[in-house]
Backbone as CSV, one residue per row, in Angstrom:
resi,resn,N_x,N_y,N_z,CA_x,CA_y,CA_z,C_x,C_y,C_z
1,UNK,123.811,81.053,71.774,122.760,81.461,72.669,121.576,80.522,72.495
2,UNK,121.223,80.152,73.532,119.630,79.221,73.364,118.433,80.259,73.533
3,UNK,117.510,79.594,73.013,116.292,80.120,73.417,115.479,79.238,74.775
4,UNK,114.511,79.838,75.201,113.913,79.347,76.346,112.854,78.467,75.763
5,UNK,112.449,77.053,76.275,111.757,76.518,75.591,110.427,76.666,75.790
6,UNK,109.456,76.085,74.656,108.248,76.825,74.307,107.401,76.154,75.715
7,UNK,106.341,76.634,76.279,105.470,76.390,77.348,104.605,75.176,76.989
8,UNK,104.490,74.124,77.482,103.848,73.239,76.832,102.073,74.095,77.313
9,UNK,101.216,73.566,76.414,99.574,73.721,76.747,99.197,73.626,77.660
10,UNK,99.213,72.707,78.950,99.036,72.532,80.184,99.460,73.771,81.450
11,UNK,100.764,73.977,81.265,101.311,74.711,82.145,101.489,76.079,81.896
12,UNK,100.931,76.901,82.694,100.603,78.311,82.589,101.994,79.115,82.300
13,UNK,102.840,79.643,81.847,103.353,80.549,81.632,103.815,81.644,83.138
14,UNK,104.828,82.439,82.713,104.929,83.015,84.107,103.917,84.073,83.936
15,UNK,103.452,84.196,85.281,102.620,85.503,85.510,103.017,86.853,85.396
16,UNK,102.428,87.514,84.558,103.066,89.236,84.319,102.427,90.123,85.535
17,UNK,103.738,91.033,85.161,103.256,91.998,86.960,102.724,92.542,86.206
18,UNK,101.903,93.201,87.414,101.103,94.803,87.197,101.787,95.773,87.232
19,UNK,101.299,96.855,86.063,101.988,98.235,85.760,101.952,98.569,86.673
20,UNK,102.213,99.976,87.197,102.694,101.278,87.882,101.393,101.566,88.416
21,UNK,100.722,101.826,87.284,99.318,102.428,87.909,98.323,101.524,88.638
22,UNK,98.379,99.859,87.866,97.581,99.015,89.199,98.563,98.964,90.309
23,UNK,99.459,99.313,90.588,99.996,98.984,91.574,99.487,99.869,92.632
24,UNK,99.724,100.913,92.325,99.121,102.262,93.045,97.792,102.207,93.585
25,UNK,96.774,101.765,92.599,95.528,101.502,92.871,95.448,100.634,94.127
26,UNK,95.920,99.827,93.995,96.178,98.432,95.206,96.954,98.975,96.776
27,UNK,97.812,99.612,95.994,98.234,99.845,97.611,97.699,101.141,98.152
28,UNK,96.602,102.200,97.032,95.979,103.300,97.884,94.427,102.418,98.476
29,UNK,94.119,101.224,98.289,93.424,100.172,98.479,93.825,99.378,99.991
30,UNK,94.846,99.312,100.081,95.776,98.696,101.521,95.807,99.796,102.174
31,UNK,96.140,100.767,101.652,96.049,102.206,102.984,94.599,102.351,103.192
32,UNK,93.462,102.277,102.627,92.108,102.457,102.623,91.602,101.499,104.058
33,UNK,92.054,100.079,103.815,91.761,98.781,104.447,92.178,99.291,105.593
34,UNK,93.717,99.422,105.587,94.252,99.639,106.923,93.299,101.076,107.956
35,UNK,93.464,102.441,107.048,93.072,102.723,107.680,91.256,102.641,108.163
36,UNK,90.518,101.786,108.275,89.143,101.686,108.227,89.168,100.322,109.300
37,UNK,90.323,99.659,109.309,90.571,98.663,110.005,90.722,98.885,111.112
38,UNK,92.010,99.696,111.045,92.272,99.890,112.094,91.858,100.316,113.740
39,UNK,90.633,100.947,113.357,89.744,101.493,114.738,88.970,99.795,115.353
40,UNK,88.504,99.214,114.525,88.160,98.203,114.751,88.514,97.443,115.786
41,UNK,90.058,97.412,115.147,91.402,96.267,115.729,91.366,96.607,117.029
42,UNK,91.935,98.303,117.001,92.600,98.691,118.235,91.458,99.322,119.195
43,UNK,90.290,99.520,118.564,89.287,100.343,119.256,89.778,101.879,119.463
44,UNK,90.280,102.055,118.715,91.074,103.886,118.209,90.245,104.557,117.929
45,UNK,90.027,106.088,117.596,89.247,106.862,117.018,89.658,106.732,115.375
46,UNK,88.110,106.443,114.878,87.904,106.270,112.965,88.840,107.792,112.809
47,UNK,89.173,107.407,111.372,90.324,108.237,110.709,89.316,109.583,110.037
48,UNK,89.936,110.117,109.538,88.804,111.877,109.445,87.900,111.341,107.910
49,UNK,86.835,111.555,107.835,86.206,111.305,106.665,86.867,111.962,105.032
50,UNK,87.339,112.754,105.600,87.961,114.104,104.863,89.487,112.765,103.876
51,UNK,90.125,112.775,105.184,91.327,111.508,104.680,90.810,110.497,103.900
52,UNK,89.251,109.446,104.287,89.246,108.680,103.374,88.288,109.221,101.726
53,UNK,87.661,110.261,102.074,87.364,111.043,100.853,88.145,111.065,99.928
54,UNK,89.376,111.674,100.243,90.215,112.075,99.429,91.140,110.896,99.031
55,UNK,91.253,109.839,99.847,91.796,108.497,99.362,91.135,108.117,97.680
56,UNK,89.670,108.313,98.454,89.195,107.378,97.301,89.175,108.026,96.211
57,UNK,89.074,109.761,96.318,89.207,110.391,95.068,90.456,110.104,94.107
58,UNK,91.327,109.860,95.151,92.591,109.569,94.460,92.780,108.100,93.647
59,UNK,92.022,107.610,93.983,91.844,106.117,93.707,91.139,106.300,92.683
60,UNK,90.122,107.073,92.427,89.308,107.215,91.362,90.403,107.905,90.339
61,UNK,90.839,108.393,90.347,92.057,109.403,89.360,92.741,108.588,88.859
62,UNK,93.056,107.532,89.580,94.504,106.478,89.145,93.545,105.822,88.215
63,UNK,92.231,105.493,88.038,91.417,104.192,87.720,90.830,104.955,86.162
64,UNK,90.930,106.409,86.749,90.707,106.960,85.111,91.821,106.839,84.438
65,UNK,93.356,107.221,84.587,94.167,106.935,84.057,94.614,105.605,83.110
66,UNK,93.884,104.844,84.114,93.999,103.780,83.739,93.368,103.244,82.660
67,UNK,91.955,103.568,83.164,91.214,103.477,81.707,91.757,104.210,80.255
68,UNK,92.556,105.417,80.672,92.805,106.258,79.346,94.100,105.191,78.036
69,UNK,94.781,104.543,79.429,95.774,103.538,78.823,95.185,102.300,78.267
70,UNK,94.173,101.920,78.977,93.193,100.135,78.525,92.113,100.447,78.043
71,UNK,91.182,100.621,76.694,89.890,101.202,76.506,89.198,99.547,77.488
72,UNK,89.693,98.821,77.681,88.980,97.795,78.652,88.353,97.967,80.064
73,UNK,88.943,99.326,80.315,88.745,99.375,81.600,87.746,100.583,81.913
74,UNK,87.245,100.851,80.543,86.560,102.232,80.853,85.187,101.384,81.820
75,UNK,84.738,102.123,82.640,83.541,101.660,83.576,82.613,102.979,84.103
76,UNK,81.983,103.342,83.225,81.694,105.185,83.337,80.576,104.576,85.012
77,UNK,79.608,104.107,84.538,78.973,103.319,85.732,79.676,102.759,86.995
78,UNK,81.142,102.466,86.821,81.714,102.383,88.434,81.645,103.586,88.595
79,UNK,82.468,104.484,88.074,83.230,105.758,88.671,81.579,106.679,88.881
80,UNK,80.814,106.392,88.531,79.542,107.324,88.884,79.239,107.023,89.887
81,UNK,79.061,105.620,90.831,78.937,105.566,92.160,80.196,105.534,93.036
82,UNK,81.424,105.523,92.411,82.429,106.042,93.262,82.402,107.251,93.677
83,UNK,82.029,108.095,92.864,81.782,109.380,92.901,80.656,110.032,93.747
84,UNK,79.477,108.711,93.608,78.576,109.028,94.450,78.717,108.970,96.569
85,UNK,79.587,107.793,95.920,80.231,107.451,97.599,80.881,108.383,97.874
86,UNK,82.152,109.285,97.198,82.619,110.054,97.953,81.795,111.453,98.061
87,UNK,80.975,111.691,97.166,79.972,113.084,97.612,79.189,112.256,98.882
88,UNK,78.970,111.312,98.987,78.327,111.006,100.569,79.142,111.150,101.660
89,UNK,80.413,111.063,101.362,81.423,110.650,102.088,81.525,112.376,102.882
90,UNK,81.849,113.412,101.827,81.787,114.938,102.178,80.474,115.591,103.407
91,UNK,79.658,115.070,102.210,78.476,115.506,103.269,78.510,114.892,104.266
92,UNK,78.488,113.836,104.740,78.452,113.440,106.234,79.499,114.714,106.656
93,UNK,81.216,114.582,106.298,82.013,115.258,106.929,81.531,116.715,106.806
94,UNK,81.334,116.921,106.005,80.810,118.412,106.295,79.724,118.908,107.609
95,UNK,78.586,117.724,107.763,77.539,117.990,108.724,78.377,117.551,109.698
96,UNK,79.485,117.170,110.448,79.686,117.217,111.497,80.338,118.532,111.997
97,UNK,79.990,118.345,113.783,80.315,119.578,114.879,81.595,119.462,114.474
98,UNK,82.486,120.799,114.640,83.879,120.731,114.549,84.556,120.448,115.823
């Protein structure tokens, strides 16, 4: 059996994927884009505030997790204005006519 030979200094190594949980993050990130995009594109009616509320809450959940696995990633200061965005996010939806 051989071994694979060593990486010389110059040339980067292969790139490691992202776990499970950035992955998630990223693509509840692409559903976010898309849907916020999308009215734009097509000139459609914006998606319910309620839907992207709860996107981002969910996004926030994955990002604590995440932190619980990487102490690198703790960011108490993001997630306080994430948090702040989506309590803005409610109240608007809440003050609208039904």
């Amino acid at each position: 059996m051989t071994t694979p030979p060593d990486p010389t200094p110059g040339q980067p190594g292969p790139r490691p994927t992202p776990d499970t949980l950035t992955a998630l993050s990223f693509l509840l990130l692409a559903v976010l884009a898309a849907l916020l995009l999308w009215p734009l594109v097509s000139g459609g009616v914006a998606p319910s505030p309620y839907l992207i509320g709860g996107l981002l809450l969910a996004r926030l959940g994955v990002q604590l997790l995440r932190a619980r696995r990487d102490p690198r990633l703790r960011r108490p200061v993001s997630w306080a204005l994430d948090l702040l965005l989506i309590a803005l996010i409610f109240n608007v939806a809440s003050r609208q006519p039904a």
